[in-house]
Each structure stands twice: as C-alpha cells, then as structure tokens.
C-alpha positions as CSV (number, residue, x, y, z in Angstrom):
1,X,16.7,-16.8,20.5
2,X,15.9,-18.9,24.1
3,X,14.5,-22.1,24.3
4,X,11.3,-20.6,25.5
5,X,10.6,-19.0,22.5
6,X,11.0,-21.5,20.2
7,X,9.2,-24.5,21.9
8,X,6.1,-21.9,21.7
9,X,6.9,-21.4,17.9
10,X,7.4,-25.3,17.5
11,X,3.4,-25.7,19.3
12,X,1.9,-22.6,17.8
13,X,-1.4,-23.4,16.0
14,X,-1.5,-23.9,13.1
15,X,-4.2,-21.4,11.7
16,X,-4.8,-17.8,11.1
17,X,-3.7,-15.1,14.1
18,X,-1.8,-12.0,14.8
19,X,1.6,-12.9,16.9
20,X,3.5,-10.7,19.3
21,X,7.1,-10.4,20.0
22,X,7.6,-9.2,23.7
23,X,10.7,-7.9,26.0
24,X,11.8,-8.8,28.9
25,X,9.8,-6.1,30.6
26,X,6.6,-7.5,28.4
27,X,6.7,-4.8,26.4
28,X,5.5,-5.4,22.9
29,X,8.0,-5.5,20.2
30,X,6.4,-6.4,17.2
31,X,2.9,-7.2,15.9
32,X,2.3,-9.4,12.9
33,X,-0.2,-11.4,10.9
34,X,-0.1,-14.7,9.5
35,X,-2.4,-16.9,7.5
36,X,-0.3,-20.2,9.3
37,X,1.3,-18.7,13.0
38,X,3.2,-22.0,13.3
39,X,4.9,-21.6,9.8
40,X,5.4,-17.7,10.1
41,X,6.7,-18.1,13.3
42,X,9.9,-20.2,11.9
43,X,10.5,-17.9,9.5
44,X,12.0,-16.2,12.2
45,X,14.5,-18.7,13.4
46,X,16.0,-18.1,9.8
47,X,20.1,-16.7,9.7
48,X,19.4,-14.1,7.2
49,X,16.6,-11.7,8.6
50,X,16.2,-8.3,7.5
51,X,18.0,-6.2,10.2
52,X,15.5,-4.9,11.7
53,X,13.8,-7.6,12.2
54,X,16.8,-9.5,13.7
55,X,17.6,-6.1,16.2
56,X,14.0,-7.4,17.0
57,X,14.0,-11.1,17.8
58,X,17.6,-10.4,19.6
59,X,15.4,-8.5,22.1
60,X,12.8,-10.7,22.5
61,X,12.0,-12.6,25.3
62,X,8.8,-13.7,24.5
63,X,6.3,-14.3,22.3
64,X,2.4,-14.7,22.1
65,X,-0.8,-15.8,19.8
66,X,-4.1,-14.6,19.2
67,X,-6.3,-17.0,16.9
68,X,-8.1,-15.6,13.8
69,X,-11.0,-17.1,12.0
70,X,-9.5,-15.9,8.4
71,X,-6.5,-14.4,7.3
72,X,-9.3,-11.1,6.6
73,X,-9.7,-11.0,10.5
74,X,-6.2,-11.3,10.8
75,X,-5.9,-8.2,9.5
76,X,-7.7,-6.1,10.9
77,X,-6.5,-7.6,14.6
78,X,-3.4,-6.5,13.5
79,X,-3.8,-2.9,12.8
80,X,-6.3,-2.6,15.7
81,X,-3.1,-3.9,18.2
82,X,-0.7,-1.9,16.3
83,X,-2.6,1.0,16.6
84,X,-2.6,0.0,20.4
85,X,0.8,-0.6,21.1
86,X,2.4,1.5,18.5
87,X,5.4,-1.2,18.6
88,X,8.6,0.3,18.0
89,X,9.7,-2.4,14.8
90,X,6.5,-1.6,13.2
91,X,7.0,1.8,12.6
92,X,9.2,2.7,10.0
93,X,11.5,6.1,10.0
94,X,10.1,6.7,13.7
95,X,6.9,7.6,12.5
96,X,3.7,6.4,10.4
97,X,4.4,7.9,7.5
98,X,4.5,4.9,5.6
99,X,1.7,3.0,6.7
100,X,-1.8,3.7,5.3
101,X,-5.1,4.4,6.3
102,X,-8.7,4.2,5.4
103,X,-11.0,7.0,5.7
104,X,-14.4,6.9,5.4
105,X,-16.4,10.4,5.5
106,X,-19.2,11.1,6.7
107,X,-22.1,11.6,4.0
108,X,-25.3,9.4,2.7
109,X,-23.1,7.6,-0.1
110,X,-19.5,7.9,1.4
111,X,-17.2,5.0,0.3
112,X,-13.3,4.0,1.5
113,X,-10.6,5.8,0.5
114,X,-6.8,4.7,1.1
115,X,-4.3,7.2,2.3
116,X,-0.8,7.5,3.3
117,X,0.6,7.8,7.0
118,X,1.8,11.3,5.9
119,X,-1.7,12.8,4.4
120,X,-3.6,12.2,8.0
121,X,-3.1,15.9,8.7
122,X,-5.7,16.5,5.7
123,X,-8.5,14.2,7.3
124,X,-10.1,15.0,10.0
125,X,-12.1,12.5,12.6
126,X,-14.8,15.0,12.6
127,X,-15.6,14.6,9.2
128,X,-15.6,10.9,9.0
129,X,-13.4,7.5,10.5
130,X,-9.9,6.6,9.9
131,X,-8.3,3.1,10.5
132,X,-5.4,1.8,10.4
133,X,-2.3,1.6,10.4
134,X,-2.0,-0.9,7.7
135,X,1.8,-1.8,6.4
136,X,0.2,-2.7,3.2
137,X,-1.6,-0.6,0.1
138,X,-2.3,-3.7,-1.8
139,X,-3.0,-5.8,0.9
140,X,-5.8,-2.9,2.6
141,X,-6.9,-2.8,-1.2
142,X,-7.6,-6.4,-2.0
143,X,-9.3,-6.9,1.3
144,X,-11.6,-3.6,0.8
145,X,-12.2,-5.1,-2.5
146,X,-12.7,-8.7,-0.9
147,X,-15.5,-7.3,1.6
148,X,-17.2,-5.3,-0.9
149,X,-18.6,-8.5,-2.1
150,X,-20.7,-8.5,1.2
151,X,-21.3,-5.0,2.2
152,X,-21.2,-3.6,-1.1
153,X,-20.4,0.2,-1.8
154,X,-19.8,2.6,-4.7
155,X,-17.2,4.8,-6.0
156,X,-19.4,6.0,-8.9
157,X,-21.3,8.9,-8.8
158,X,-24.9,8.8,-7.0
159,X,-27.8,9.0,-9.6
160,X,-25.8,9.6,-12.4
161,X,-28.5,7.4,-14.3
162,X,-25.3,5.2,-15.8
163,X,-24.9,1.9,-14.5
164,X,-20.9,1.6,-13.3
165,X,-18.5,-1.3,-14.1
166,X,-18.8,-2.2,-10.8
167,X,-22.7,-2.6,-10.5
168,X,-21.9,-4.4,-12.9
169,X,-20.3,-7.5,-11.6
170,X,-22.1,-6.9,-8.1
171,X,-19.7,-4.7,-5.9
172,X,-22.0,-1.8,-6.2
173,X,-25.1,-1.7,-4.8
174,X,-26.6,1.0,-7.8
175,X,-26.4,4.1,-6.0
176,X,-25.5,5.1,-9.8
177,X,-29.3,4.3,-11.1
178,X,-30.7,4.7,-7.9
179,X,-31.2,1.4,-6.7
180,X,-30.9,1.7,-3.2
181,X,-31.6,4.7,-0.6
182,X,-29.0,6.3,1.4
183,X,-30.4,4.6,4.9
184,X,-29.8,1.0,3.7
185,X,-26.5,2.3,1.8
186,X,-25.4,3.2,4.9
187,X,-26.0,0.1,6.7
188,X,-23.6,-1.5,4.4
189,X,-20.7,1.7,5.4
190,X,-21.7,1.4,9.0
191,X,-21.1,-2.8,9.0
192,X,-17.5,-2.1,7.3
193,X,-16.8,0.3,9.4
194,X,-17.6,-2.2,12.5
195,X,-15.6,-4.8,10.4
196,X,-12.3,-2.7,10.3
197,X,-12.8,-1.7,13.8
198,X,-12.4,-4.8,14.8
199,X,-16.0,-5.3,16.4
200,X,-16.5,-8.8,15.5
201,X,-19.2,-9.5,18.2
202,X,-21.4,-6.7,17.7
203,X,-21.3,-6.9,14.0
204,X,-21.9,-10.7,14.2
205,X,-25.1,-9.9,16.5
206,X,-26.8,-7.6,14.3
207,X,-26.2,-9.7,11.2
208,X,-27.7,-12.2,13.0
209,X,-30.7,-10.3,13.3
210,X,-31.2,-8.5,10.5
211,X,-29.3,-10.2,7.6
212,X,-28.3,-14.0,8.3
213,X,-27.6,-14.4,4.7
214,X,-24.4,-11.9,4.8
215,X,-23.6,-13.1,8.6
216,X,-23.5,-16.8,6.0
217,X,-21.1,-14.9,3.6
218,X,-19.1,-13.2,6.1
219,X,-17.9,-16.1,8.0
220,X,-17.1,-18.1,4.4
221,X,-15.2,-14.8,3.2
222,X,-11.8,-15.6,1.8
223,X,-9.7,-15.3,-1.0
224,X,-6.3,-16.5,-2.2
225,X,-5.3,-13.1,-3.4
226,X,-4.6,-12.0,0.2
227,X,-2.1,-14.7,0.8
228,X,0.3,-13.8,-1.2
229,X,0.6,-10.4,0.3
230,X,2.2,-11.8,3.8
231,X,5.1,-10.2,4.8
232,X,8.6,-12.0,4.8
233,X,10.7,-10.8,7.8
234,X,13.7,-11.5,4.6
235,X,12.9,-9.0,3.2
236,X,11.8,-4.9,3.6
237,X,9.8,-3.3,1.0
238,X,9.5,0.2,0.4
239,X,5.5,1.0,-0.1
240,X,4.8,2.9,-3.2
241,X,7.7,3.0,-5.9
242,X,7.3,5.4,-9.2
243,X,9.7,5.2,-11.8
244,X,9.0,7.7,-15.2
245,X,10.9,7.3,-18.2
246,X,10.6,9.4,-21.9
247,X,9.5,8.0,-25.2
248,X,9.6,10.0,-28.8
249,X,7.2,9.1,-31.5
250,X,9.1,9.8,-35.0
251,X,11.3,11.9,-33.7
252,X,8.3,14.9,-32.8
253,X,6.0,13.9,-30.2
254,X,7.1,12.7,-26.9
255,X,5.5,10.9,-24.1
256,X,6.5,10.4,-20.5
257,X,5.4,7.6,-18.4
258,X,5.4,6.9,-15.0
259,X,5.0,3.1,-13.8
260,X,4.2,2.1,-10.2
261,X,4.9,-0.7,-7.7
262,X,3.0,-1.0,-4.5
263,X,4.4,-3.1,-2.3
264,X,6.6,-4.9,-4.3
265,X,4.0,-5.5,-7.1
266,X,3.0,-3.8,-10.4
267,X,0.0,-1.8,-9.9
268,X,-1.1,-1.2,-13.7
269,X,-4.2,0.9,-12.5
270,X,-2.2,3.3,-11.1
271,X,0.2,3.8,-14.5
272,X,0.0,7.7,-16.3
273,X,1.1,8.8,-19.7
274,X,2.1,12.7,-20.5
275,X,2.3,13.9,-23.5
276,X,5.6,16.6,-23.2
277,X,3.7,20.2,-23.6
278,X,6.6,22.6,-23.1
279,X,9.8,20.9,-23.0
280,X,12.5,21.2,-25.7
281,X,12.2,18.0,-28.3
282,X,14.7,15.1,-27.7
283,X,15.4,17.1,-24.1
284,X,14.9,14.4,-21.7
285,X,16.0,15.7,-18.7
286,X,13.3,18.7,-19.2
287,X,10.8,16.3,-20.3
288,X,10.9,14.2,-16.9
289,X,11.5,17.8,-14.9
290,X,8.0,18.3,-16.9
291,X,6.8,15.4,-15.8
292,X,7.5,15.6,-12.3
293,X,6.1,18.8,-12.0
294,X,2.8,17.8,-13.4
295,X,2.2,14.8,-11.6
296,X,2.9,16.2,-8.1
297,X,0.5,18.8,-9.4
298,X,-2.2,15.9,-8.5
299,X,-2.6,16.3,-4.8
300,X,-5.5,13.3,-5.3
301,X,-2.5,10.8,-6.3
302,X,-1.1,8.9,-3.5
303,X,2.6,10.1,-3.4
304,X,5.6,7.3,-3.8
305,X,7.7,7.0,-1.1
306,X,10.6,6.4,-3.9
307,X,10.9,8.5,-7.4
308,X,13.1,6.4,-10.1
309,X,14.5,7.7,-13.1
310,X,16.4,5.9,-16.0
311,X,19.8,8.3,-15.5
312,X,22.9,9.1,-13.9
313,X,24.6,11.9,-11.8
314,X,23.6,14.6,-14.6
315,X,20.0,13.8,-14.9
316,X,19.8,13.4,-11.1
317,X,21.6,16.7,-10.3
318,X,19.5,18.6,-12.3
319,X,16.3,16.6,-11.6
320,X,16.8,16.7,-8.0
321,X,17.5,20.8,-7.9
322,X,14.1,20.5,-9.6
323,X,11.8,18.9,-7.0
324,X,13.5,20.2,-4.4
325,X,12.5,24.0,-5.7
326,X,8.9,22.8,-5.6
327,X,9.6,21.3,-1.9
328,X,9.1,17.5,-2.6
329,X,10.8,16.1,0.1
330,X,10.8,12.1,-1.6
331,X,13.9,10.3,-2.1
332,X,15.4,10.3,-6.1
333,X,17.1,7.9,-7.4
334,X,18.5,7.2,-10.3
335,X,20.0,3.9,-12.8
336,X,22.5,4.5,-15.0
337,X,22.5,1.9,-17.1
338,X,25.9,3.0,-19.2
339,X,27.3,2.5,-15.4
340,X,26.3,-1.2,-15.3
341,X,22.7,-0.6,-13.9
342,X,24.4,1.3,-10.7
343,X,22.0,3.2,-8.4
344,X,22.8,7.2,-8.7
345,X,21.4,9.3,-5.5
346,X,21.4,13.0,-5.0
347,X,24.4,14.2,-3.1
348,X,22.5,15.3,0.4
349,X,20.8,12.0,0.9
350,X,21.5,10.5,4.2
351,X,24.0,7.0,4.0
352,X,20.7,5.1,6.0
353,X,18.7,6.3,3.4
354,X,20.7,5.3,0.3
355,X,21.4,1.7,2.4
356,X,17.4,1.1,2.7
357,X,17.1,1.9,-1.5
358,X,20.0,-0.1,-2.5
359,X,18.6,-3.3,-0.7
360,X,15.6,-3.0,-3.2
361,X,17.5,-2.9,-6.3
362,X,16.4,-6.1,-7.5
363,X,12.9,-4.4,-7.5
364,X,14.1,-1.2,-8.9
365,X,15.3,-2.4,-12.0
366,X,12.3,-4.5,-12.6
367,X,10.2,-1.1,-12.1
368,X,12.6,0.7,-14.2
369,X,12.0,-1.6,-17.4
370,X,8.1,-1.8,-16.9
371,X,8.9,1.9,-17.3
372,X,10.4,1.8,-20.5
373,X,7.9,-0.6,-21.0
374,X,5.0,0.8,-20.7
375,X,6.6,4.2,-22.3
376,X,6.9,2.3,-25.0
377,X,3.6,0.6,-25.6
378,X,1.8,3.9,-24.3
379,X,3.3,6.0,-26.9
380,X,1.6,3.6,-29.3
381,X,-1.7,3.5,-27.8
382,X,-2.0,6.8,-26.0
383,X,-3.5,5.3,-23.3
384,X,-3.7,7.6,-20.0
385,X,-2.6,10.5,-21.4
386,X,-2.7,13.1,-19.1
C-alpha cells in the first residue's frame, strides 16, 4: 500500500461515509460503508485480509470519502454508487446474484419486499421500483425496519378489520382497520422510496413543507442494531445459509427442520418444521430428500445460497442426485461428524467453490447444531410445522 493512501486513511474523518478504492487509471475498485471511515479505513492496513479484498488494496492507488449524516444514509450512498460503478470487488461470482434488492410494486397499499440478486428476472420495473444492490439481507432488513418508524407501512392485509402486531407497536399505519386512505399511505411509500433512492434534498424539502415533525425524526434516525452489521474485510460471508436436520418423536413421528443464517447470524423468523408425510420411518436420507423437495416447493422463500446437511459422502451422494433431478443449482454440503466434523461436498463441485465454503466452517457448524437444535425443541413444540 503507498504512502498516499495511508496518510489519507490516517486524516480520514472520523464520521459516517461511503469510501472508494480507486486504480491507477481512477477506476473505482471498491465501494464501502462505514459508521467511522477513519477506523474502517485501517482495517485495511491489516496482514490478514480476505483475498479478495487484499487482490483489491494491492491494486489500489487511491482512495476517496464521501461524508454521511448516519450510518442509515450511509447505506443507501452505498448501493446508489455501487449500482453506479458496478465495482469489480463488489460483485461476487461475476455477477449480482448474491446481493439483494428491494422492490416495491406499484398499488394503493404496496409495501417492501427483499429479494435476491438472482430472482430480478421475476420483477419487473414496470410494475413497481427496485433498489439496490445491497450486500446485506439483515442489514437492508433492520434498516427497512428502522425507517418504518417514520414512514410507516403494512405487511398485513388492507381492511381485514383485525388490528396487526405491528399496528400495534406503531410500524403500521392501520391499513388493517382502515385507518388511513390509500393517498396519504402512499405518501409514506413514495418518501421511502425517495429515501432509498438516495434523494436526500428533495425528500428533505418536502418534509419541510408538509411534515416538519418526520423531517425532526428523520434527521435523529439511528439505531445500534445497524452497527453491528459492518462488514470486516477479514472476513467473507456467504448470504443466506440453510442447514435441515431430522428428529423422531418415540420412535413414529418425525420432524425435519431447517435453521437459517443470514449473513452470518441466526435469523429465527425464518426457521420451518416438516412433519415427514411419505418417507420411510427412521429413513433419514428420504426424510431430508422429502424435505428438500418441499421447501424448494415455496417459490415465496428466499433461496440459501448454501444447503447444509448433518452427513457424509452417502447422504450427500444421494441427496445431491436429488436436487439436482429437480434442477436446484445451490451448493450441498455436508458434516460428517463420525469424520471429525469434516466438510463433505458433491463430487462435481468446482475446487473455488468448495475453497469459498470451507473458509466459513466456523459458521457452518454453529448453523448445523442450531439445526439439531431447533429439530429438537420443534419436535416438542410443533412449532412451524409445515
């Protein structure tokens, strides 16, 4: 790294921005967020950088700043500029498969919806706004979440004379019990959408105008939860992660469950019990091929862009034979735990694949026991049964 660089890392600000790594042509490299740029900027200087990320600051020959008032600008600067520049070290497996989206459609009571790089064929701009990319689900989630509490919207069903957990603790505005009318419902939509598109200054002026109160909230909006969500340039997580596993109940009923990590993190909300219908009892390898054929049945489900299963070269033979026939093209792997907790893959993955799994290990056990774990307890409780 030259001296140029890091005298501007040793005087960056120390405040909220979106940074950019540039070449010697000025080409941007690299867009990122941080909640300190100073701070996240030395991360870089570290030895032991994911390689990537060191292939990256080798290149670079420069480096700029733009100042954020909150971390919650922050991120939205940086999709808008990745979305820009389409920077070859943000996009992972040379296209945008793995970063998400949010779509909102067009209707009187639309609301947000997160999607994957890889489902954007299925939305159209025509039939509502997409933006992104994002290279977080929880992080896009917590800060939908976090500006609900100023432009609030539903996810319940409009007039449905019930009043919704959410109305409840003021993130709905009662579409539900018909509270509000689908004009000033869609002023909240249309001041998100003006929010995630980055388009501080008109959104600012017309709060100005017609609501100083939220213009008040808006510019005090912040919450903790988002800073743990920064991105270490240590370390590369792989987005969605599902691992299933099989549970018996007295030796009759079984139960698969399927545990998920986003981003690193348990996501319970996301978790799904299945009672086994049709395979054979004390079967396993049937009941998770049962499993696995049910769940990818749910074209609503956000797909993992890693499957985990509690086996070895048997189970992931057969399993993989399995969802291939059905053309799920999503990486298997498997944990043998009689082989000391190796990682099994399927025969045909590629090397660079099975190197970018096995550097998440660490987080693929963990998801493997909160499998087991929640097999356990959800046999018990039948909760989620699907």
């Amino acid at each position: 790294m030259n001296s140029k660089i890091k005298n501007k890392v040793a005087k960056a600000p120390q405040q909220p921005g979106v940074y950019f790594w540039l070449n010697q042509s000025g080409r941007v490299l690299y867009v990122g967020r941080a909640v300190n740029l100073r701070n996240r900027l030395k991360q870089y200087l570290a030895a032991n950088l994911e390689p990537r990320i060191a292939e990256m600051v080798k290149q670079a020959a420069d480096i700029k700043h733009v100042v954020a008032a909150s971390l919650l600008e922050a991120i939205v600067l940086e999709a808008k500029n990745i979305k820009k520049y389409w920077p070859k070290y943000n996009v992972k497996d040379c296209d945008d498969r793995s970063f998400v989206y949010v779509f909102i459609p067009t209707g009187p009571f639309s609301k947000p919806t997160i999607i994957r790089g890889r489902e954007l064929d299925k939305f159209s701009n025509r039939a509502g706004r997409i933006f992104g990319p994002y290279q977080s689900f929880q992080l896009i989630n917590k800060a939908l979440r976090l500006i609900r509490r100023v432009f609030p919207y539903g996810t319940c069903q409009p007039q449905s004379g019930r009043a919704c957990f959410d109305y409840q603790i003021g993130l709905c505005p009662g579409a539900c019990l018909g509270k509000i009318s689908a004009r000033e419902y869609q002023k909240n939509i249309s001041n998100l959408q003006l929010l995630l598109a980055g388009d501080k200054k008109l959104l600012l002026n017309r709060l100005m105008k017609e609501n100083p109160d939220k213009l008040t909230a808006l510019q005090h909006l912040q919450d903790v939860s988002l800073l743990s969500k920064e991105d270490d340039p240590q370390e590369q997580k792989v987005g969605r992660l599902e691992a299933y596993d099989i549970s018996h109940f007295q030796g009759k009923e079984s139960y698969g469950a399927m545990a998920v990590f986003e981003d690193g993190q348990a996501n319970p909300q996301e978790y799904r019990l299945f009672k086994i219908k049709t395979a054979p009892a004390g079967d396993d390898e049937r009941a998770l091929a049962e499993v696995l054929t049910r769940r990818f049945k749910h074209q609503d489900w956000l797909r993992p862009d890693i499957i985990i299963i509690d086996g070895g070269r048997p189970q992931i033979s057969f399993l993989s034979r399995i969802i291939e026939a059905q053309d799920i093209s999503i990486p298997l792997v498997g944990i043998s735990k009689f082989g000391g907790d190796e990682l099994v893959f399927p025969s045909k993955m590629p090397a660079a694949s099975r190197s970018l799994i096995s550097r998440q290990r660490a987080t693929l056990l963990k998801l493997r026991d909160e499998a087991h774990r929640f097999a356990n307890r959800g046999r018990k409780t039948r909760l989620r049964i699907r």
